[in-house]
N, C-alpha and C positions, 0 to 999 in steps of 0.2 A: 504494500500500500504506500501510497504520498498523499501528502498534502499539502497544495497551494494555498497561499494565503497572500489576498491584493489589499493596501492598505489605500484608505483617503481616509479625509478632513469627515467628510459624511457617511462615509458606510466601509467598514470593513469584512470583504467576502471570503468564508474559508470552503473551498472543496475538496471533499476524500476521493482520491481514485482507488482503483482495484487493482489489481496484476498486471491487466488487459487494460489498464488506463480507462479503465468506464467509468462515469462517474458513479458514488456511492450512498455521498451526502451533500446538500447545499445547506450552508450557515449565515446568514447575515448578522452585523452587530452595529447596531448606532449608539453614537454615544448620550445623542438627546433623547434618544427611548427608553421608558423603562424597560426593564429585565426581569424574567421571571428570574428568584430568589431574592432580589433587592431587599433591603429594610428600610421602612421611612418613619419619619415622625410626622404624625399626618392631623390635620385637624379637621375634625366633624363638621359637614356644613349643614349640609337638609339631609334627612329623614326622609323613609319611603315605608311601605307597607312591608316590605320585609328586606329592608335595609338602611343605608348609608350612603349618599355621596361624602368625601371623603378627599380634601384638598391635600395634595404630597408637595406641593413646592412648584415652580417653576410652567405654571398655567399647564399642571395636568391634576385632570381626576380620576380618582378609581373608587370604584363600587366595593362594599363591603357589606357582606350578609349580616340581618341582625346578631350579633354576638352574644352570648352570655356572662360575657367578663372581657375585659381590655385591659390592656399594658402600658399604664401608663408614664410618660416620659423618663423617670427614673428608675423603672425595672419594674415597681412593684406592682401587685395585678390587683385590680378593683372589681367587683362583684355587683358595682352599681348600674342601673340602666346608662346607657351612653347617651350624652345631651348633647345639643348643639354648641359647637364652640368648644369644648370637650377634644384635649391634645391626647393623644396613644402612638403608640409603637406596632407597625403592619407590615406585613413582610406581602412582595406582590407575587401572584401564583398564576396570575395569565396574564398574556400578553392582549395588548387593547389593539383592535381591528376597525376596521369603519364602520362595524355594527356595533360596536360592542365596547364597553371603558376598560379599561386593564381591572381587573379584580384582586383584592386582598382580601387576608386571613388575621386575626388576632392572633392565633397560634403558631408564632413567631418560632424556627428553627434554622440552628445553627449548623451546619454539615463538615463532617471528619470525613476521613477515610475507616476509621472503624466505630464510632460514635456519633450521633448527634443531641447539640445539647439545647434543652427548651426550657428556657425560661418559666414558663407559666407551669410545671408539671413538677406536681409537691410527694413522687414517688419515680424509682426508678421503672425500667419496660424495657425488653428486650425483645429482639424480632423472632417471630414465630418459628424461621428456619434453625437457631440457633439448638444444639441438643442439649436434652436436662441436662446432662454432668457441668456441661461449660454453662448453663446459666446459676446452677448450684455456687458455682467455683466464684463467679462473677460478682455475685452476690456477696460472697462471705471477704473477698477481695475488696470491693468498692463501696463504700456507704453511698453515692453519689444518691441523690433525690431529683435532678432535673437531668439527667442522661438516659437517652435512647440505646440500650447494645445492638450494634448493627450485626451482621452475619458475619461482616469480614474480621469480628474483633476476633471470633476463633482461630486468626492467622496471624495476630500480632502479638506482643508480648505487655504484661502487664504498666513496665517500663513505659511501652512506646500509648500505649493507651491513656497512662497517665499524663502522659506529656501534652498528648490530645488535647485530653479534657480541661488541663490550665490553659491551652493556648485559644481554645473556643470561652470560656470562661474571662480571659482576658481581653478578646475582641468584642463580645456582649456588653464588658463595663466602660471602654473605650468609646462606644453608641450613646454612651444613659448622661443626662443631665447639660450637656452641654450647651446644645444650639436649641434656641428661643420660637424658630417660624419653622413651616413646614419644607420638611426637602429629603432628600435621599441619603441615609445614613450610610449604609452600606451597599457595594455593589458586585456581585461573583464576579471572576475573571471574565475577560474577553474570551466568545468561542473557541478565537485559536488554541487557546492553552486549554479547555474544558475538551477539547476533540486529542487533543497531541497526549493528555491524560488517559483518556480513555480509550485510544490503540494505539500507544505508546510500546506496545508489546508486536504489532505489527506493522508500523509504520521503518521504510528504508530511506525513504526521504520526504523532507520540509523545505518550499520554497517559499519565502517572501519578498515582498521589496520594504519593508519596512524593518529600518536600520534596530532601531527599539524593542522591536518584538522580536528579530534577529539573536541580539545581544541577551536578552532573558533567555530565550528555547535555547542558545549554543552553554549555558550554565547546565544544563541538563542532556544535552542529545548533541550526539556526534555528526548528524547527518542531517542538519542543516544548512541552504543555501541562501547569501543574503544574494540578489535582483538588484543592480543598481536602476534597469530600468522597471516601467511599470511592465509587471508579471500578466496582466492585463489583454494586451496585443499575442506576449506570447505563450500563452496558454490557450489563446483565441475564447476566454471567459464568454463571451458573448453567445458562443455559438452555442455550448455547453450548457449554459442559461435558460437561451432556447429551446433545445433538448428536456432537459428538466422540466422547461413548463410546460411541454406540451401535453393534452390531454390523450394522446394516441398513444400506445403499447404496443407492437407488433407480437406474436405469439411463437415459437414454432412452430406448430402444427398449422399454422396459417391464419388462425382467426385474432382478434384484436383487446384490448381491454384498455375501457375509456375508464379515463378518472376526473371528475369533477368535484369540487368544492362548494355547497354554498354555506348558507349562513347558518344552517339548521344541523347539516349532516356532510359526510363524504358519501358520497357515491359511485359504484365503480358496478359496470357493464359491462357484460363480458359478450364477445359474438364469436362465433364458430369460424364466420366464414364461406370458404369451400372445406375446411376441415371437418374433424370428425370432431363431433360434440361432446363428448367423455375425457377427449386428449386437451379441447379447450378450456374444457373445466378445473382439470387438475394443474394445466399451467399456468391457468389464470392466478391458483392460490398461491404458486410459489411468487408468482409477477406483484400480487397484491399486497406481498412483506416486503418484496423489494421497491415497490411507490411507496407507502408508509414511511420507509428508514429513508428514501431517496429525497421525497418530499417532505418531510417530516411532519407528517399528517399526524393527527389527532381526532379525539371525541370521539362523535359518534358516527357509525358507519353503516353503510348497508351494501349488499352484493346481490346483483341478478347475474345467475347465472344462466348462463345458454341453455334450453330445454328445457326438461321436467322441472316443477314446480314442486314436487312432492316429497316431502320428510325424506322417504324410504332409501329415495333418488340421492338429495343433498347430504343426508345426514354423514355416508363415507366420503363428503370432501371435507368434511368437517377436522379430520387429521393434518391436512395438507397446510392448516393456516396456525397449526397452534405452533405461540412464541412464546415466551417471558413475559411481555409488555402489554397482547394479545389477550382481550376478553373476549369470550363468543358470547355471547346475550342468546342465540336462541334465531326462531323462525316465525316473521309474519304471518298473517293467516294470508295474502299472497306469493306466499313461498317466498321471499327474500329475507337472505342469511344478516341478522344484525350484529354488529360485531363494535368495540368501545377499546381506545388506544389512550392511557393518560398523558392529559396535555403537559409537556414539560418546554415544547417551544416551538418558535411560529411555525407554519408552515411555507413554503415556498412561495404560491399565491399570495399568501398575507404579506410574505417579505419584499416580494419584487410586480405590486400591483398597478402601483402608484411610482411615481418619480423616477422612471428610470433614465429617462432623457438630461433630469438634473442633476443626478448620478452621475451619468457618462461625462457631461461637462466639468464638474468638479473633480472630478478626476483627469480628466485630459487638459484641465488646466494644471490640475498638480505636478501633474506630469511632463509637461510645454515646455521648451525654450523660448524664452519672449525675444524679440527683435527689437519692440516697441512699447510704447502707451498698449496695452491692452484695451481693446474692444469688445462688448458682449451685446450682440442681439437678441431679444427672447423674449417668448411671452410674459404675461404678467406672473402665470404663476410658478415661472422657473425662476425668473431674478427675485421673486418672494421665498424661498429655497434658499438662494447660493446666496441671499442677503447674509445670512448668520456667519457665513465661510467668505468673507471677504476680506477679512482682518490678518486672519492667518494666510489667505493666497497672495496677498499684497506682503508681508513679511517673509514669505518662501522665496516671492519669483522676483524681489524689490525691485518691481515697476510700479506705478500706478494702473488703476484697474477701474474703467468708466465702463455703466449699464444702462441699454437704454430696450423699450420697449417696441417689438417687433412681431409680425406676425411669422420669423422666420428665424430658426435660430442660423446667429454665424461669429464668428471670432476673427477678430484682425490684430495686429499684435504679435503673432507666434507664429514660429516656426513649424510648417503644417507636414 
């Protein structure tokens, strides 16, 4: 496996390739967006029938389900109905769509590689996979009251557990009491390093063009390349982008499998073809894990598959789809297979719906040699965009950098 990684001022894109350089995963990361795992210090605004809006800072909101208790600014958890104007501590658990505000949780957690530690939680708990002997042991080892034991604590040492749990413990009080208005406490790493983590075991190489995120990944990994130019052009990202979004699947056996997004659910179709309808079925279920991890789909799902409608029919494809992440819900009384993926981040759609043409410009100015005075053509709502990124493009490229409104984008100034 590799992984590219293109940096700009506005969006940082990581892709996983495979062997065969397919791609595997799309990432996107902005810095003005919240993130799922975030913590903020948020203040109550209005009230809803079974919730909160819910001000974090920086003219964004997020929804929050009625709570039973909140966390407020200094750690400690109150029991009282939550009021308007009322400051807490909310960690964000989805990301906000054009239909939808980002959402948060009271039950604020903290994440280890073998622990996670929760503030609001006055007993310890450990994960279901873990076996009695090693929860026994756990127990008589750790007084802890607000720690989660995760599975993988069974492979580390008591040592390295301990060490965990002061350093989660110590970024929790570093959060509490300080700043006064609402904004973003804490924020996880940038994708690149949450993907280079998590197949770091199979990863042979890392390309980026950004010097900074170069200089971190080479403290850890041998097989990093820093890109003096942008990685962009030659990766041909675009075209690959492309690919990703496209709603068409070719099959083997000849038939196809569409996947759509809307606001409600995923849906994915499957057609035969000229093929035979048993061979399209059962490739459709391997194709359907691989658009989920590829796209990084979530929620909730549903599958038509090609032909019969009937249990007896569907129920032996029902092997073909089971994963880790993977819920099957069961069958409509239209024979469509429901199936529920937990959201942990956007998907591809949600990531690359909007903006992409302000995208490309801020990036191929980052990337520019100027000759001149910079020029920008553009509609109104892309120099409303690259507004926020002018400060740093002008400090990068030190020219000046004049916008004017157009119904054409174009740039004069650089070297094309």
């Amino acid at each position: 496996m590799r992984l590219v990684h293109s940096f700009s001022p506005f969006e940082e894109v990581c892709l996983l390739f495979d062997e065969k350089d397919a791609p595997l995963n799309v990432s996107v990361w902005r810095e003005n967006e919240l993130s799922v795992g975030s913590i903020c210090l948020a203040r109550a605004v209005k009230s809803t029938e079974t919730g909160w809006f819910l001000d974090v800072g920086n003219n964004q909101t997020v929804y929050l389900n009625d709570p039973s208790f909140f966390i407020r600014p200094d750690g400690s958890v109150c029991w009282s109905k939550l009021k308007e104007g009322d400051f807490l501590i909310v960690e964000i658990i989805r990301f906000p769509t054009r239909e939808k505000l980002a959402e948060a949780r009271v039950k604020v957690a903290l994440s280890g590689q073998s622990v996670l530690f929760l503030p609001w939680q006055d007993k310890a708990s450990f994960s279901k996979r873990l076996p009695e002997e090693t929860v026994e042991h756990l127990t008589e080892r750790f007084k802890e009251t607000n720690i989660l034991f995760r599975t993988a604590c069974q492979f580390a040492t008591a040592e390295e557990i301990q060490t965990e749990i002061k350093f989660l413990k110590q970024r929790w009080l570093s959060l509490l009491g300080k700043e006064k208005t609402p904004q973003v406490l804490f924020r996880p790493k940038k994708d690149v390093f949450r993907l280079v983590r998590e197949y770091r075991q199979d990863l042979k190489e890392i390309v980026t063009d950004d010097p900074q995120t170069a200089a971190e990944l080479k403290k850890e990994f041998d097989c990093v390349t820093y890109c003096l130019q942008d990685v962009w052009e030659q990766e041909r990202i675009d075209e690959v982008l492309d690919s990703v979004l496209s709603s068409k699947a070719i099959l083997p056996s000849g038939g196809s499998l569409i996947t759509q997004q809307t606001s409600a659910c995923v849906c994915f179709d499957v057609n035969s073809g000229s093929g035979k309808i048993a061979a399209a079925n059962v490739e459709a279920c391997q194709e359907i894990l691989h658009q989920i991890r590829l796209k990084n789909l979530s929620g909730q799902m549903i599958i038509d598959f090609a032909g019969r409608k009937d249990k007896k029919y569907l129920y032996p494809l029902l092997k073909h789809l089971k994963q880790e992440n993977v819920f099957i819900a069961g069958f409509s009384s239209l024979g469509l297979v429901e199936l529920t993926v937990e959201r942990k981040t956007r998907s591809v759609f949600e990531a690359f719906s909007k903006d992409r043409q302000a995208a490309a410009l801020i990036r191929k100015l980052w990337y520019c040699t100027p000759i001149s005075e910079i020029k920008i053509f553009a509609s109104f709502d892309i120099l409303n965009i690259i507004q926020d990124y002018l400060v740093r493009l002008k400090d990068r490229l030190k020219v000046n950098i004049n916008v004017q409104i157009s119904d054409y984008l174009k740039t004069e100034g650089i070297k094309q």
